[in-house]
C-alpha positions in Angstrom: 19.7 6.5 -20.9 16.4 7.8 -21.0 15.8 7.1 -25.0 17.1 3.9 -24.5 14.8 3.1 -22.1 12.0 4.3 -24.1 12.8 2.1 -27.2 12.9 -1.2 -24.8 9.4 0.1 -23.0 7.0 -2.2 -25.2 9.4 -5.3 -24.7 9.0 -5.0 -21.2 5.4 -4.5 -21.4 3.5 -7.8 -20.6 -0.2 -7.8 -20.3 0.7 -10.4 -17.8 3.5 -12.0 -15.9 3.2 -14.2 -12.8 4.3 -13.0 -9.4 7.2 -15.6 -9.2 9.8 -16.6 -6.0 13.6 -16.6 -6.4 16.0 -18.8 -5.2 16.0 -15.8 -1.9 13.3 -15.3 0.4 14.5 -11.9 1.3 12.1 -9.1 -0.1 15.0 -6.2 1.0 16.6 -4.3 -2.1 19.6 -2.7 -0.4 19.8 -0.5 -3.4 16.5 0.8 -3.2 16.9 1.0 0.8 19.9 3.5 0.0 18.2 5.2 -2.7 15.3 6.4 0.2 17.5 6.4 3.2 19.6 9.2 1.5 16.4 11.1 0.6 15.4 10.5 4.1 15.4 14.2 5.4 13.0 15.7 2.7 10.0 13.6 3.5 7.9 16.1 5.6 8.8 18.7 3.1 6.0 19.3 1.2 7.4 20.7 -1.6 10.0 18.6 -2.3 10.8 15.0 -3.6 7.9 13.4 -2.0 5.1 16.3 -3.0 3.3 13.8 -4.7 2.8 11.3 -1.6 1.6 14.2 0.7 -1.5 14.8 -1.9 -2.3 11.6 -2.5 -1.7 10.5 1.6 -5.4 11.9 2.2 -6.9 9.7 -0.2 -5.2 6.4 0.4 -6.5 7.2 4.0 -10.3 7.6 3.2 -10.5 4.9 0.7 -9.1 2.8 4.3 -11.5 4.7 6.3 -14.4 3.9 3.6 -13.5 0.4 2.9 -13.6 -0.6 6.6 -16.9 1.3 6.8 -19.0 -0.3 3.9 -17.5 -4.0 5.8 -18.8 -2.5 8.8 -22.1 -1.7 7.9 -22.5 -4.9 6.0 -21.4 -6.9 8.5 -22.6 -5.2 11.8 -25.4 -3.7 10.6 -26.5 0.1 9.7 -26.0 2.1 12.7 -22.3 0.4 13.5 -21.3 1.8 10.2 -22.8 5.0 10.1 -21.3 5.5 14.1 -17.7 4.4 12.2 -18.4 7.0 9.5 -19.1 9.8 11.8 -16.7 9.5 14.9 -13.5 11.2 15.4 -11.7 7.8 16.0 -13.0 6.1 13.4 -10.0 3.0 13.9 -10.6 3.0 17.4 -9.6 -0.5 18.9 -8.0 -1.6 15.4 -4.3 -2.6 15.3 -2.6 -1.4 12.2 0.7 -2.0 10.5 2.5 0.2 8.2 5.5 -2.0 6.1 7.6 0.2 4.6 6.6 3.4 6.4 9.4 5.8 4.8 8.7 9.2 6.6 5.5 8.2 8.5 2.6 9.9 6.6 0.7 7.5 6.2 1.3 5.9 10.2 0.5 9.5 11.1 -3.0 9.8 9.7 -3.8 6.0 10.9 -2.5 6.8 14.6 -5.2 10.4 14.4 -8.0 8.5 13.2 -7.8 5.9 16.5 -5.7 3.0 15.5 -3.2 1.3 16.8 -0.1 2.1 14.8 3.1 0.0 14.1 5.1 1.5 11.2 8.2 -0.5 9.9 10.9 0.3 7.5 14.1 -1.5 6.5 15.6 2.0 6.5 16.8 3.5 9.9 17.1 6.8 8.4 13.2 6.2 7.3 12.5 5.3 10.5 14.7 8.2 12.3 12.9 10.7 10.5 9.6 9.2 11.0 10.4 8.9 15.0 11.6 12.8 15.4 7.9 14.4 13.3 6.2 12.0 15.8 7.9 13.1 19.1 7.4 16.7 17.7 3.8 16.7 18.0 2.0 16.4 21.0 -1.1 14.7 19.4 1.4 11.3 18.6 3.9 11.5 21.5 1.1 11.5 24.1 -2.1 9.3 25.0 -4.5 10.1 22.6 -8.3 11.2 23.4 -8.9 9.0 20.2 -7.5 5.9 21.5 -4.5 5.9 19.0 -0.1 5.2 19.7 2.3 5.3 17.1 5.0 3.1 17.5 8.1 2.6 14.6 10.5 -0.1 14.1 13.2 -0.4 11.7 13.0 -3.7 10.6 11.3 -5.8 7.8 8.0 -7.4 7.4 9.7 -10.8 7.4 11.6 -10.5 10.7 8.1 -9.1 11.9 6.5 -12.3 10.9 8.4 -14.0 13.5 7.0 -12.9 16.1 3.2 -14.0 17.4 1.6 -10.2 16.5 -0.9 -10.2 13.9 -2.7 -7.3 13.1 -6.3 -6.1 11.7 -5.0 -3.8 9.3 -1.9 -4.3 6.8 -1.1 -1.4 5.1 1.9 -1.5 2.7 1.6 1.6 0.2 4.1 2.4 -3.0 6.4 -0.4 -1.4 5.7 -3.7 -3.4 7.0 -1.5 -7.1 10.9 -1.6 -4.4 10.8 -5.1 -3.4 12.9 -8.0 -4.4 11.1 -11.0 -4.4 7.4 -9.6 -4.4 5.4 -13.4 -4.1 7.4 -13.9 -0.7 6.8 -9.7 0.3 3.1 -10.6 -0.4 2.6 -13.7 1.4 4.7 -12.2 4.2 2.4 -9.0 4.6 -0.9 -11.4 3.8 0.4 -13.7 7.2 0.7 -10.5 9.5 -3.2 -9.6 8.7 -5.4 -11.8 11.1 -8.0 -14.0 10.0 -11.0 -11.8 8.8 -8.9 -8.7 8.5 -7.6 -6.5 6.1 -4.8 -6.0 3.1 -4.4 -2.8 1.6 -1.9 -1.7 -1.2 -0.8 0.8 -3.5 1.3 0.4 -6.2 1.9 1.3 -10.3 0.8 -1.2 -13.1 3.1 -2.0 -15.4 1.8 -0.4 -19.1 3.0 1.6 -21.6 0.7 4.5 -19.7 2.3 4.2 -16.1 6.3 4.1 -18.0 5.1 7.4 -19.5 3.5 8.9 -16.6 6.2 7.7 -13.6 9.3 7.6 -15.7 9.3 9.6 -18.1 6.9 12.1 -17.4 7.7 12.7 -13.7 11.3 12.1 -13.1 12.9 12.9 -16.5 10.5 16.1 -17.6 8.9 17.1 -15.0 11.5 16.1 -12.1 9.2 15.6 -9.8 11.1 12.8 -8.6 14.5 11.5 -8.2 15.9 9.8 -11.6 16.1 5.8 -10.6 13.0 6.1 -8.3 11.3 3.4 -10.4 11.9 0.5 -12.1 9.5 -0.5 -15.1 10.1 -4.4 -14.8 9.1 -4.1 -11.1 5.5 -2.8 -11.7 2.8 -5.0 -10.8 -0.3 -5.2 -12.6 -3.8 -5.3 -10.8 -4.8 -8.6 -12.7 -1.3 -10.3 -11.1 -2.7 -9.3 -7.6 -5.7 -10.8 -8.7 -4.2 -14.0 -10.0 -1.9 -14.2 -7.3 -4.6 -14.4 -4.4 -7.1 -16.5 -6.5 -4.1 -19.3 -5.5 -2.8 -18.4 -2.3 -4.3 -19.8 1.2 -2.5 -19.0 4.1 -0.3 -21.7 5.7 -1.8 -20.9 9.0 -4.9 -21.8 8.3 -6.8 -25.4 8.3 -8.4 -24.8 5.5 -6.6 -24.3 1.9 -9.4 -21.4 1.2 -8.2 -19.0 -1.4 -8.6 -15.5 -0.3 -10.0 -14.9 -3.7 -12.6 -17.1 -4.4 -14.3 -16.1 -7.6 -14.1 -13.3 -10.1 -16.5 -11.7 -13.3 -16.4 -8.9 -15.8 -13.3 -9.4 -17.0 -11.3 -11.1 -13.9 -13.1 -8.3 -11.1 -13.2 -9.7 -7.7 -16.3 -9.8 -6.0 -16.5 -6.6 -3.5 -16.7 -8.2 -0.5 -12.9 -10.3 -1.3 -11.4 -7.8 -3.1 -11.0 -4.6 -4.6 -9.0 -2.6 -7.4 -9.6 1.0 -7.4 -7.5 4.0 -10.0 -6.1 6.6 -8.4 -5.9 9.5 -11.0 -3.2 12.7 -10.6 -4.8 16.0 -11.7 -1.8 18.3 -13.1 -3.9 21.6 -12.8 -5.5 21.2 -9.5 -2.4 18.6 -8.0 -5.0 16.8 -6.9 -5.8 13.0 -6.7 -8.6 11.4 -7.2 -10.0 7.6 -6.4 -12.0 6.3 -9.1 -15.2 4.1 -8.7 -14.6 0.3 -9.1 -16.4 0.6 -12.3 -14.2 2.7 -13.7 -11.1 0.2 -13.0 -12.4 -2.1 -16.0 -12.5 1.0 -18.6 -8.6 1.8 -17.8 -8.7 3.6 -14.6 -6.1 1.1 -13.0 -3.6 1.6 -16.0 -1.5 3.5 -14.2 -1.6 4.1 -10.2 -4.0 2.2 -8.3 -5.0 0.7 -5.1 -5.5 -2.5 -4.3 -7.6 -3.9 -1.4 -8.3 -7.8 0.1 -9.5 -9.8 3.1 -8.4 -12.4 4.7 -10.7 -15.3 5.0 -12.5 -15.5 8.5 -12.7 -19.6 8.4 -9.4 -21.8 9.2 
């Protein structure tokens, strides 16, 4: 299984591909939603299948905590940013939405830093595990001096959409790489942000590099994780973000403003629409580490990566 899939690697590898709809507009892979729910129970374990999550958790959360910050200080001048940067709380007042939650790590660390956190997960046993670590500790399960609540739902990001909620933060991290149907999952998650807030993702580009790296590397060598975690063909390229946001204007709006109006250097979005940073795993130390934005244009992003936008304030 494994050799075959290396020999078919480089005719799955496109440069490029288009972010397409099918025929469906459901996003919800019931094989994938088995594949996590039954490795449901080992996602506080630090150790164990999802090892790799827990040390790169911290940076996916300060790369949040940053990004909001520079808009901040931009926006509402110097000493609203640096006030951001320095308090406990820093999300205070902020409602923020975690699709595809799993066990909750990241919902945790949004919920300490002063948000108001919803995290969702089309697997109850996701949601069940993530539920009992949160009752478990005081900090969560009672009002926080931070001004944060952490509330899970098991249910999808589409069923979400139909209700009137919107939220200033959309978080959705490692999901979009386990989603049928990723155009509709994107517009879905892009329609629960409000106008003028904020899209964050993380996910694996699809290259010879990442194959190497998530599949053969980490779940047939190094068995780091489960074999069948991944799927090549799903991986989504930064530039196919990109491209797909250049085009996209959210129905709900009166304007037909793309979120992405412009790009240079090679297709980078301007900083203050959108972002594409590298997130690098360091074997010896086990450490991760966020690249600059510089850095994404000289092959940082070939592998894991984060991906940030805003949603227009006008419409």
């Amino acid at each position: 299984m494994f050799t075959t899939g290396v020999r078919r690697v480089s005719r799955l590898t496109q440069r490029t591909r288009f972010i397409q709809t099918d025929a469906t507009t459901s996003t919800v892979n019931t094989a994938e939603i088995a594949h996590f729910s039954r490795l449901s129970s080992q996602w506080w374990d630090e150790s164990g299948e999802f090892a790799l999550l827990h040390r790169m958790n911290p940076v996916r959360v300060q790369y949040i905590r940053e990004k909001l910050t520079e808009i901040a200080r931009e926006e509402k001048g110097e000493d609203v940013g640096r006030e951001i940067e320095q308090r406990r709380g820093a999300f205070r007042g902020m409602s923020m939405l975690d699709v595809g939650c799993g066990g909750g790590l990241l919902s945790e660390s949004l919920a300490r830093l002063g948000a108001r956190t919803l995290g969702i997960d089309a697997s109850e046993s996701n949601i069940r595990i993530a539920s009992l670590h949160a009752d478990a500790d005081p900090f969560l399960s009672s009002p926080s001096s931070t001004g944060g609540s952490l509330q899970y739902r098991n249910t999808s990001a589409e069923h979400l959409l139909k209700e009137p909620e919107r939220f200033d933060v959309v978080c959705s991290m490692e999901v979009i790489e386990h989603v049928d149907n990723p155009a509709v999952f994107l517009a879905t998650c892009a329609e629960l942000v409000k106008p003028g807030g904020h899209l964050f993702l993380s996910t694996i580009a699809r290259t010879p590099l990442a194959f190497l790296l998530t599949i053969a590397a980490a779940e047939y060598i190094m068995r780091k994780v489960a074999i069948g975690t991944h799927t090549y063909s799903k991986f989504v390229n930064p530039s196919e973000l990109v491209s797909f946001f250049q085009t996209y204007s959210s129905p709900s709006m009166t304007s037909a403003q793309p979120w992405i109006t412009r790009t240079y250097d090679g297709g980078q979005p301007t900083r203050k629409e959108a972002e594409v940073r590298g997130l690098i795993y360091n074997p010896w130390s086990g450490d991760w580490v966020l690249m600059s934005r510089s850095a994404s244009q000289w092959g940082a992003a070939e592998c894991n990566y984060l991906f940030w936008v805003r949603r227009p304030l006008a419409g």
